[in-house]
GULUMZA-46046 format. One record per residue (C-alpha): residue in one letter; residue number from 0; x, z, y. Coordinates in pm, whole numbers, plus 32768, in hexadecimal, padded with zeros to 4 digits. Each point is the difference from the previous one (the first is absolute). Example, Ala and Ser with C-alpha at 12.3 -4.5 7.8 and 13.67 -1.06 7.14 Angstrom:
<sites>
{"A"; 0; {84CE; 830C; 7E3E}};
{"S"; 1; {8089; 7FBE; 8158}};
</sites>
This chain:
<sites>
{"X"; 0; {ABEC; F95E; 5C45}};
{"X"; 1; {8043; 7F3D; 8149}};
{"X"; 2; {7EA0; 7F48; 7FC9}};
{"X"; 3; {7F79; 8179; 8088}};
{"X"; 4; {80C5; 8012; 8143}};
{"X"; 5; {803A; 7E80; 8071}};
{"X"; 6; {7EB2; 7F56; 80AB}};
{"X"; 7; {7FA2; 7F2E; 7EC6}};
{"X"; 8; {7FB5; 7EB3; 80CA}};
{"X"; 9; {80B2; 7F3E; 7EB3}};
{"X"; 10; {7F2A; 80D1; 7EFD}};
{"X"; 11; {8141; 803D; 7F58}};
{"X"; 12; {7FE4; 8095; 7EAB}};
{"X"; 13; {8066; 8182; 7FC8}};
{"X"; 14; {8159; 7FA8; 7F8F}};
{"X"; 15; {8149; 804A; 80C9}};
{"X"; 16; {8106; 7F0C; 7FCD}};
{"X"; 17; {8164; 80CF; 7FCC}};
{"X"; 18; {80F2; 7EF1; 7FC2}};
{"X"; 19; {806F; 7ED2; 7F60}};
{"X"; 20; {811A; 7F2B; 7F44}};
{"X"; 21; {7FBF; 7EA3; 7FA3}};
{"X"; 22; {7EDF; 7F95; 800A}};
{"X"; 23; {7F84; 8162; 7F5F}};
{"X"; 24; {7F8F; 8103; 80EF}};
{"X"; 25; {7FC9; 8199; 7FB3}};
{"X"; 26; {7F02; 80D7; 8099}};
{"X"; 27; {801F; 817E; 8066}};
{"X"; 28; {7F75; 8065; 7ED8}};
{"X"; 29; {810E; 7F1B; 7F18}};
{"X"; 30; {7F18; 7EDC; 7F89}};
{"X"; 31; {80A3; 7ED2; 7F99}};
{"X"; 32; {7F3D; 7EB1; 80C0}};
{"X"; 33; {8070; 7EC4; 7FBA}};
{"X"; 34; {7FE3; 7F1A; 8172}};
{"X"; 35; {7F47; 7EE8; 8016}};
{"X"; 36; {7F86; 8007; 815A}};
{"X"; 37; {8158; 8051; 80BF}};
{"X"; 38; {7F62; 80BD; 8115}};
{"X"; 39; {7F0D; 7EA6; 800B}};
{"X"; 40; {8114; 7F19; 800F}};
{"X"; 41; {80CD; 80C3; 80CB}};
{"X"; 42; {80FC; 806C; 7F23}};
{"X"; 43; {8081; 7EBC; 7F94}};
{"X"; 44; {8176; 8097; 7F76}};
{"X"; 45; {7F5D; 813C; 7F48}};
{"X"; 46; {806E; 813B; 8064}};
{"X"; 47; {814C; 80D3; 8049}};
{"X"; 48; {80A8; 7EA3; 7FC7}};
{"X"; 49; {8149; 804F; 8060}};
{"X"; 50; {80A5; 7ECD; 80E6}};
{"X"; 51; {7E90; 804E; 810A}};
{"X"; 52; {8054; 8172; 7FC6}};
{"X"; 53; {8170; 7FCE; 8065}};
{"X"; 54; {7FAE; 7EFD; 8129}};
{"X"; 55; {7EDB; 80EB; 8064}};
{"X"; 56; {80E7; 8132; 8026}};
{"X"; 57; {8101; 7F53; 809C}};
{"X"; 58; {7F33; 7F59; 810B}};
{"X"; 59; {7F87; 8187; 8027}};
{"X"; 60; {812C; 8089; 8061}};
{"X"; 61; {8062; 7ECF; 810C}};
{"X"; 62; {7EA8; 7FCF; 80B3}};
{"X"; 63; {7ED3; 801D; 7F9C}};
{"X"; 64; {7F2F; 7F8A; 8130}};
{"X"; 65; {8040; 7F1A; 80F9}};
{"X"; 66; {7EFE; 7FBF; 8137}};
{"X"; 67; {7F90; 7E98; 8037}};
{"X"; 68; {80D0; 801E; 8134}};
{"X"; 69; {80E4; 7F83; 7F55}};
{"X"; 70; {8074; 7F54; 7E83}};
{"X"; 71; {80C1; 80E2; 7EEB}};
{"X"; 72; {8111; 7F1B; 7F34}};
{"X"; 73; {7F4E; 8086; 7EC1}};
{"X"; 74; {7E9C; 7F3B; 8060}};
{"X"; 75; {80D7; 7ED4; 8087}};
{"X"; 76; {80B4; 7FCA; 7EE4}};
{"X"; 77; {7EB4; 8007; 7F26}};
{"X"; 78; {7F69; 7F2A; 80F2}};
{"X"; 79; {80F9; 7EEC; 7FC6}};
{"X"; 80; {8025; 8037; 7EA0}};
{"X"; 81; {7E41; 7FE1; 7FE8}};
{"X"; 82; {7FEC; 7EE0; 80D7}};
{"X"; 83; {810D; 7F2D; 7F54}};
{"X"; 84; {7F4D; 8061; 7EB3}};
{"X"; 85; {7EBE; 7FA2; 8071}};
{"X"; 86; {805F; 7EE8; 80DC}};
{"X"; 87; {7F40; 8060; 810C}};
{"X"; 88; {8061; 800E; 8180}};
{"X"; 89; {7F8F; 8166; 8076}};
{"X"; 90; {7F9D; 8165; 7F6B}};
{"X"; 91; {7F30; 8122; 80AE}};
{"X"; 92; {8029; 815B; 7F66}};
{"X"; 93; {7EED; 80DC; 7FEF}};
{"X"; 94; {7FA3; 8116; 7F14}};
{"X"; 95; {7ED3; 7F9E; 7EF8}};
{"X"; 96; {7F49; 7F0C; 7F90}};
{"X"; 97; {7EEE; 8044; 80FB}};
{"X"; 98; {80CE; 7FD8; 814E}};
{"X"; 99; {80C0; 7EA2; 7F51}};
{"X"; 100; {7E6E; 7F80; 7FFE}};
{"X"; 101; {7FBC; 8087; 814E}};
{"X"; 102; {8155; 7F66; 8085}};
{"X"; 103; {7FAA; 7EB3; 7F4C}};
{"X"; 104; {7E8E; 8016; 8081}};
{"X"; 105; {8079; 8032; 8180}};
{"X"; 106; {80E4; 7ED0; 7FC6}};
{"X"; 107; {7F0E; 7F35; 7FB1}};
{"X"; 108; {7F39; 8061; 810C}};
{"X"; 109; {80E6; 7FBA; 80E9}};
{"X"; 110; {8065; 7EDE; 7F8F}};
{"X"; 111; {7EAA; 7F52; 7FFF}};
{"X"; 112; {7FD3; 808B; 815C}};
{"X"; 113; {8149; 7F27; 8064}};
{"X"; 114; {7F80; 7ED4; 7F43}};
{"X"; 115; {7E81; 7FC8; 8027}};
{"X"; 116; {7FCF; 8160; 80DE}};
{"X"; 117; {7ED2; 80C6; 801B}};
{"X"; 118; {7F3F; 7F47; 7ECD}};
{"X"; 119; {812F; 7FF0; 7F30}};
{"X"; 120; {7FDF; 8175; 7F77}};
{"X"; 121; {7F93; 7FCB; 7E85}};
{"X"; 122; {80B2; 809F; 7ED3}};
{"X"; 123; {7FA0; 7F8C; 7EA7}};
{"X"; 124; {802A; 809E; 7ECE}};
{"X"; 125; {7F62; 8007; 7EC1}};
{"X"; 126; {7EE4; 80C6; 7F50}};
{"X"; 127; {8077; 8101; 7F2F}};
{"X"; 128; {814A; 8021; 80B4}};
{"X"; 129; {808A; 8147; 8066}};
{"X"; 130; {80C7; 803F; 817C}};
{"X"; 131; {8026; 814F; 8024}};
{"X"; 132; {7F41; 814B; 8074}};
{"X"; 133; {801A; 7FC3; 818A}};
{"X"; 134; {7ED9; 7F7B; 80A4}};
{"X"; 135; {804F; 7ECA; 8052}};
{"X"; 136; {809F; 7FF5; 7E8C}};
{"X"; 137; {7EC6; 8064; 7F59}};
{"X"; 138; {7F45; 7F15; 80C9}};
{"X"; 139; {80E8; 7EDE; 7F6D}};
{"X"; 140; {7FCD; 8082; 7EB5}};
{"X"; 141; {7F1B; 7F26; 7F6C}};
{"X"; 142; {7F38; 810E; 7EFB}};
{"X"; 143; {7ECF; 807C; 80A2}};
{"X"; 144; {8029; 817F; 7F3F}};
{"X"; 145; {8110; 802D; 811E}};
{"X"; 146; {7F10; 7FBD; 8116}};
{"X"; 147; {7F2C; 812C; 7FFB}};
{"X"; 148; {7F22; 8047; 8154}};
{"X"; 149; {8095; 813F; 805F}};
{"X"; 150; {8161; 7F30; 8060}};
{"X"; 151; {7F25; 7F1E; 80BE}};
{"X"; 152; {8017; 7F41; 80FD}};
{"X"; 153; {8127; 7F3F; 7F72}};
{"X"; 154; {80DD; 7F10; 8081}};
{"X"; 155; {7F56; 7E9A; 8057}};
{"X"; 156; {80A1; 7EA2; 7FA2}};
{"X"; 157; {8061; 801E; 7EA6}};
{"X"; 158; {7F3C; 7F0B; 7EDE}};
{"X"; 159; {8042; 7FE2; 7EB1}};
{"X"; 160; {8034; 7EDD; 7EEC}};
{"X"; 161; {7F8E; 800B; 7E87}};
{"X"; 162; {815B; 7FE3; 7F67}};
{"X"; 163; {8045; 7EC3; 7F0A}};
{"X"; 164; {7EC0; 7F71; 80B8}};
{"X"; 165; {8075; 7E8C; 8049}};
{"X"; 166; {7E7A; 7FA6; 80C7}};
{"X"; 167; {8056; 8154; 80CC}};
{"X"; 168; {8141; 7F38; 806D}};
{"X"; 169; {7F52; 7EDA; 80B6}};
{"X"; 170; {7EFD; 80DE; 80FD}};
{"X"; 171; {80C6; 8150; 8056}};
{"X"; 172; {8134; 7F92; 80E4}};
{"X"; 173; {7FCD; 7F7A; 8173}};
{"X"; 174; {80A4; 8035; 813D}};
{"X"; 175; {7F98; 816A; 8024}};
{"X"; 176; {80B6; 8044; 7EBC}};
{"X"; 177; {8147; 80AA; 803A}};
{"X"; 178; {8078; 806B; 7EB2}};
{"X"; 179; {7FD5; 7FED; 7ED8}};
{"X"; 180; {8099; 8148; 7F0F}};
{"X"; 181; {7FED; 7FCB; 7E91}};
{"X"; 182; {8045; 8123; 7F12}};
{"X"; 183; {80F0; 7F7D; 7F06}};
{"X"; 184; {7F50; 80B8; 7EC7}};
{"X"; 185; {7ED8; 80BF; 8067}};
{"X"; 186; {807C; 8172; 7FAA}};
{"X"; 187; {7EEF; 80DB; 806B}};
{"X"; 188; {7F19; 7F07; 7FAA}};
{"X"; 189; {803B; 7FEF; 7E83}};
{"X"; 190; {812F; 7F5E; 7FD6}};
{"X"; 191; {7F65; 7E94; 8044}};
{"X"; 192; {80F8; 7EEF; 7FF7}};
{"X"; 193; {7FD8; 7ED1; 80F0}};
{"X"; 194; {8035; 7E84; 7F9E}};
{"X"; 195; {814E; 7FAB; 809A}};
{"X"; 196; {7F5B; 7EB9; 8053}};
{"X"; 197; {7F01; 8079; 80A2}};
{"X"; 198; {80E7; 80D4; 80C1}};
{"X"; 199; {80AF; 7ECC; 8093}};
{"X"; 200; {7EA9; 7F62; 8054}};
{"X"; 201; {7F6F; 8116; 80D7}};
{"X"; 202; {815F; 8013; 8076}};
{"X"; 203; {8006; 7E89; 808B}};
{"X"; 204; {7E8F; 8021; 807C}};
{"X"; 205; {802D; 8129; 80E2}};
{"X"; 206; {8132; 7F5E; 8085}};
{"X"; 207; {7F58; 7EE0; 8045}};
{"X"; 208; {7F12; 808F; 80EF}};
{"X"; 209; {812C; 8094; 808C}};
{"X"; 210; {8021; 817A; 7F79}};
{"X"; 211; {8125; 80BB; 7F5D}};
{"X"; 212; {7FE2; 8056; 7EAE}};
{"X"; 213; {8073; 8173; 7F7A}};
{"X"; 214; {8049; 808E; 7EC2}};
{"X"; 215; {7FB1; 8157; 7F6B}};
{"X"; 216; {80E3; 806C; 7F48}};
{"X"; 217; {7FF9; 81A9; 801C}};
{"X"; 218; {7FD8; 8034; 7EB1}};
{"X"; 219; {8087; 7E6F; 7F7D}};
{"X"; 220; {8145; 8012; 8090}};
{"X"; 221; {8184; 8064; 7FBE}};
{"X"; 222; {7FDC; 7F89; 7E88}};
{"X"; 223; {7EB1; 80A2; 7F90}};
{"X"; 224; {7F89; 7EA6; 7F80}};
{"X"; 225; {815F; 7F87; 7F88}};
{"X"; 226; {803F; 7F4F; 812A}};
{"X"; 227; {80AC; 80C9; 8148}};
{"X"; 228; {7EB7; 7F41; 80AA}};
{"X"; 229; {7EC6; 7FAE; 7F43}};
{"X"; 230; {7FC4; 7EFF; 8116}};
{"X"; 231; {8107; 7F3E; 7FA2}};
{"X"; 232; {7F60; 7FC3; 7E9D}};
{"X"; 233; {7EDC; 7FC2; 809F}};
{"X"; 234; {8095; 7EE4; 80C9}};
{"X"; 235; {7F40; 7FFE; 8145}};
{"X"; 236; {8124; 807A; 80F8}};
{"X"; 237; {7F94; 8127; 80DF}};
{"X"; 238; {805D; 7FF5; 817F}};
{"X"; 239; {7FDA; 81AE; 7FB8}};
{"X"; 240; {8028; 80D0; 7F06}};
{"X"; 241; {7FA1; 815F; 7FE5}};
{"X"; 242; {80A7; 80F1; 7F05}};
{"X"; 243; {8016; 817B; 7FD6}};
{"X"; 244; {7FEC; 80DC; 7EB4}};
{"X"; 245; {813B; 7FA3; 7F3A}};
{"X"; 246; {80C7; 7F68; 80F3}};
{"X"; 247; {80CC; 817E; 8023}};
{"X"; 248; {7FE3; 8078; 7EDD}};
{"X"; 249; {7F14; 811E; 801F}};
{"X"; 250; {8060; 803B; 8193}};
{"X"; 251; {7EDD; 7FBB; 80DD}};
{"X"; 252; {8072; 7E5D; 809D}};
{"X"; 253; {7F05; 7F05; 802F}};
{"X"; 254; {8030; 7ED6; 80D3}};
{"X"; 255; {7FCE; 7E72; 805C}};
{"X"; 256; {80D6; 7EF6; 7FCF}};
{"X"; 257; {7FE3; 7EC0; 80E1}};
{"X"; 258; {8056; 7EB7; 803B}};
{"X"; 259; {7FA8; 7E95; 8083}};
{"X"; 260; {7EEC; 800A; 80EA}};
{"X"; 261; {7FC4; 8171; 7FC5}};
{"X"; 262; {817A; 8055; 8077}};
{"X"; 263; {8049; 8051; 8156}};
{"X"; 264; {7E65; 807C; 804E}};
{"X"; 265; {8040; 8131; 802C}};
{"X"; 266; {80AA; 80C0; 813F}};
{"X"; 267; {8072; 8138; 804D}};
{"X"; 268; {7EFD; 80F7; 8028}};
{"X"; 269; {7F05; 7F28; 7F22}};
{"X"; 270; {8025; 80EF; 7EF0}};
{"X"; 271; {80D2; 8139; 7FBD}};
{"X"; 272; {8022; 8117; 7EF9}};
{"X"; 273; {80EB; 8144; 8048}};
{"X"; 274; {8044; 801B; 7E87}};
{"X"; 275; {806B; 7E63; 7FC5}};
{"X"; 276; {8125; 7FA8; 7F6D}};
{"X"; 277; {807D; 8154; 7FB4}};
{"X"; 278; {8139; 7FF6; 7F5E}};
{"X"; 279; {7FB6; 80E8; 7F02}};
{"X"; 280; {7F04; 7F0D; 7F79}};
{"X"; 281; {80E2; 7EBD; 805E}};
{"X"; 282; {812D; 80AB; 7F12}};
{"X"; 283; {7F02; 800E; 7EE2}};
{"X"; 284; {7F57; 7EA3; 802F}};
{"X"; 285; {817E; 7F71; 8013}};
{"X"; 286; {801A; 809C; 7E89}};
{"X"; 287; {7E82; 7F91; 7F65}};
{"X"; 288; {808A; 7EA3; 80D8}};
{"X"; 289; {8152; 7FF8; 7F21}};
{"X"; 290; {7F46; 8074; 7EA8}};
{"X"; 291; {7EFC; 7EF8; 804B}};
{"X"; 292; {80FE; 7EC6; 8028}};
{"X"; 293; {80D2; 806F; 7EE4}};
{"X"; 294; {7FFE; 7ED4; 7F12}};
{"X"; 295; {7EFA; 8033; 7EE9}};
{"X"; 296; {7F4A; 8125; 809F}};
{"X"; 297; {7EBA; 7F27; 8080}};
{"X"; 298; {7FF2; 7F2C; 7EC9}};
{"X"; 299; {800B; 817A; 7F32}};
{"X"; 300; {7EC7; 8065; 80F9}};
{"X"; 301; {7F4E; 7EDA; 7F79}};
{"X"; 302; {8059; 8036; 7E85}};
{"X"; 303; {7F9E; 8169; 8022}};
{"X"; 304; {7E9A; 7F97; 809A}};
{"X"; 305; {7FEC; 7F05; 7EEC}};
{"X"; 306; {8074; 80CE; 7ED7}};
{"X"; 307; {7EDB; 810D; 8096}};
{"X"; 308; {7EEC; 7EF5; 8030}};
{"X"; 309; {8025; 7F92; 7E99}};
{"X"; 310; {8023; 8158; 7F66}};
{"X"; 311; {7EC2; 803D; 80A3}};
{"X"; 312; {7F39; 7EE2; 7F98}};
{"X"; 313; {8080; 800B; 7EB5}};
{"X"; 314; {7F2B; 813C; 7FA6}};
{"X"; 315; {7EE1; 7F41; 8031}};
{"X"; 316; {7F76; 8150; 805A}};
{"X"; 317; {7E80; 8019; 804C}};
{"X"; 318; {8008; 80CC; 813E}};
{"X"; 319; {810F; 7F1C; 80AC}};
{"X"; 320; {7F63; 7EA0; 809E}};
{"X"; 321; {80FC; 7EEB; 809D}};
{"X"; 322; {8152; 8070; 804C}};
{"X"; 323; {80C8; 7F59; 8120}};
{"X"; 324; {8119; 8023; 80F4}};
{"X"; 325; {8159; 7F6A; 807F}};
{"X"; 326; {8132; 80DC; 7FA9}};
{"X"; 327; {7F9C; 8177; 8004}};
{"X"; 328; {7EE1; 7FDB; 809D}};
{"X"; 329; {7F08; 800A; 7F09}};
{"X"; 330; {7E7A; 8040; 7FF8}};
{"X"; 331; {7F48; 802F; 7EAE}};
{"X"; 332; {7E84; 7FAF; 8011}};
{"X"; 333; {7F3D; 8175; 7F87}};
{"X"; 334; {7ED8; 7F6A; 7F52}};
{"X"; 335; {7EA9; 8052; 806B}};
{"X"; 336; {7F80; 8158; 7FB3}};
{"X"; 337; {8165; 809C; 8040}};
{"X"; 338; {808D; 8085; 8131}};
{"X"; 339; {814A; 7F9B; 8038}};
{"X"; 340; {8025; 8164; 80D6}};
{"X"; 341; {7FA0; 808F; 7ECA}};
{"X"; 342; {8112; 7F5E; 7F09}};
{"X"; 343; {8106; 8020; 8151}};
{"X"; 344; {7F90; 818C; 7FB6}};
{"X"; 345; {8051; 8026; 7E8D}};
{"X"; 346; {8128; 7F33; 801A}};
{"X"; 347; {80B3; 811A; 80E8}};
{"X"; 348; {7F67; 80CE; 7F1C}};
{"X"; 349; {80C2; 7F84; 7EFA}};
{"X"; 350; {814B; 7FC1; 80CE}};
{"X"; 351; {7FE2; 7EC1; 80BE}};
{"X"; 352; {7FD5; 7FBF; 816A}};
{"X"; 353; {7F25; 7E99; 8071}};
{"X"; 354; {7F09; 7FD8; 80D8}};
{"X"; 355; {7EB6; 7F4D; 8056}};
{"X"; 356; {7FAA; 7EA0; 80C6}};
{"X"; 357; {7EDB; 7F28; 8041}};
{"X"; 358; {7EAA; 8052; 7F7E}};
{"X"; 359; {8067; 809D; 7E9B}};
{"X"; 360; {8183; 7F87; 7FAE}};
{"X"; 361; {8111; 80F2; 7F9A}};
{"X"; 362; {8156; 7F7E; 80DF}};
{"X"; 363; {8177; 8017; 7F81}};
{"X"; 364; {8121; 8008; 80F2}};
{"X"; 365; {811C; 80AD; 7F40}};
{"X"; 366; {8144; 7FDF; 809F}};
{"X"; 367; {80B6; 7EC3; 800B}};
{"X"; 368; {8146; 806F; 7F24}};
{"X"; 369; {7EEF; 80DF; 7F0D}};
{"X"; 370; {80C6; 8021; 7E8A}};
{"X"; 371; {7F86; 7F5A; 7ED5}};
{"X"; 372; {7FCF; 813D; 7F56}};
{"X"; 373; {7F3C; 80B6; 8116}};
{"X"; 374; {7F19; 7EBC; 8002}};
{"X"; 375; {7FF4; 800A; 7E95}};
{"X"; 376; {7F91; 8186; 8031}};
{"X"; 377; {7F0D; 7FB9; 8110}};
{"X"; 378; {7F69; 7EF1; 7F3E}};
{"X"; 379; {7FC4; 80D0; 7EE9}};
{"X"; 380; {7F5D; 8108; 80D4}};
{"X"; 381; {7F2B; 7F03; 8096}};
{"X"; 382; {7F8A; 7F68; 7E8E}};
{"X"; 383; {7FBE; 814E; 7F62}};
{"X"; 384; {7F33; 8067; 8147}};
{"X"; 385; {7F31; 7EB2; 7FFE}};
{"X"; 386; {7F89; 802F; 7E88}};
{"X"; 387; {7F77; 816E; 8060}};
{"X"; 388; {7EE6; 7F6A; 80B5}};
</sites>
């Protein structure tokens, strides 16, 4: 299998993925998995879904790189299309999840430098958060198991905030603060929701002592949580907003999105990527973009989530503790005495594909458009696997 011959740095399992349709995917061997971690968010649409097939190979055969000498019509057009959506004022395209955090970070860097200079150079975010595998992402990431020594030294002015902590509000921000980045739901964390409320308050703090605030939203955004932005539920208006995962559809994109005081910071040569805003991935985000405004599609991502939170709870079964989320994004609670690594085993065992969050939760990310039948069928995997415990 390709687990032999590929450098392991994921610790992937021994199984070699073949193809898909749906939001059902085939490996070499023939076995049948029902998805419910879309590549980890990634594949928001499902697979071989035919109107990103058809834009993908038509982009193809026009162009399917540009140089950042200049602009392709393809990312333009998306560009437009994004910002009106989002209503914000700018977008940089990068290429993961990773480099839209490191763009966002050097922002805010800058920015403080122009508006309080060489003291003005702290980033905020929030214990148990997750940034990305870069150093200076890591270092942001506010889970100490992704600080090991070897990595060290890592990258200084970066602090974290206990999320839904309202005392934690009144002593962290001053005027060395530059930023503050909240993850929208806490992904790699467990799936830990934050109070909208306290959102806004952190929000208004940091602000006040005269930083930008940023939102995470890698694995939040482009409809995961029902919403095209989980910020905007959450109310507390984001100068930046990172994205990545979903946004193409399964193509590598990440990328920021900017506005008010966060507009207009950066200049050229600040920050650059030789794969950003290629087309290829543009023509695909321009589909998941249409798909995700059709009317009825976002309020269908929060039924589905809803429909698989209660089905869940309902079994009352002993090895599952509390069960959250927003949308798809869902983290069940693997009760004491369990691994969650262990049930994430036996479920591809048994035909279908999650994955693992936080100290000891099993996370669900199917696609966005997943069937009612093949989350019927995944559902019943997941049951009959829980009670073998």
């Amino acid at each position: 299998m390709g687990s032999k011959i590929v450098v392991n740095n994921y610790g992937s399992f021994d199984v070699t993925m073949a193809y898909g349709k749906g939001s059902t995917c085939y490996d070499v061997n023939g076995k049948k998995y029902i998805d419910f971690l879309a590549g980890i968010a990634v594949n928001c649409l499902g697979h071989d879904f035919k109107p990103l097939v058809d834009a993908v190979s038509k982009q193809a055969e026009k162009q399917i790189h540009v140089c950042n000498y200049f602009t392709s019509d393809t990312g333009v057009e998306f560009a437009e299309k994004l910002l009106k959506a989002t209503d914000f004022e700018g977008v940089y395209f990068g290429n993961s999840g990773g480099e839209a955090n490191e763009a966002a970070f050097k922002l805010a860097r800058k920015y403080g430098f122009l508006n309080g200079g060489e003291k003005r150079r702290v980033i905020y975010t929030l214990e148990s958060s997750f940034h990305g595998r870069t150093l200076a992402t890591l270092t942001a990431t506010g889970q100490e198991k992704f600080h090991p020594p070897y990595f060290a030294p890592y990258v200084q002015g970066f602090k974290t905030i206990k999320p839904n902590d309202w005392e934690a509000i009144k002593t962290s921000f001053d005027d060395t603060t530059a930023a503050l980045m909240i993850e929208c739901v806490q992904g790699e964390g467990g799936v830990n929701l934050i109070d909208p409320k306290w959102a806004q308050a952190a929000a208004q703090a940091a602000r006040k002592a005269g930083a930008i605030v940023m939102a995470d939203e890698v694995q939040t955004g482009f409809g995961r949580t029902g919403s095209l932005l989980a910020s905007d539920e959450l109310g507390f208006e984001p100068e930046v907003v990172s994205f990545a995962k979903g946004v193409a559809g399964g193509l590598p994109m990440g990328g920021i999105l900017f506005r008010g005081k966060a507009n207009g910071v950066f200049k050229a040569g600040d920050h650059q990527s030789t794969f950003a805003g290629n087309p290829l991935a543009c023509a695909a985000g321009l589909v998941v973009l249409n798909e995700l405004q059709k009317p009825g599609f976002l309020e269908g991502v929060k039924e589905k989530g809803e429909y698989i939170r209660s089905q869940i709870k309902s079994w009352k079964n002993k090895n599952v503790g509390e069960v959250r989320g927003k949308g798809l994004m869902i983290g069940a609670d693997i009760v004491e005495g369990l691994s969650a690594v262990e049930v994430e085993k036996k479920l591809l065992e048994n035909g279908l594909l999650t994955s693992t969050a936080g100290k000891n939760t099993l996370r669900l990310v199917p696609p966005l458009n997943i069937s009612q039948s093949e989350i019927d069928e995944g559902l019943e995997i997941l049951r009959k696997t829980l009670e073998t415990f």
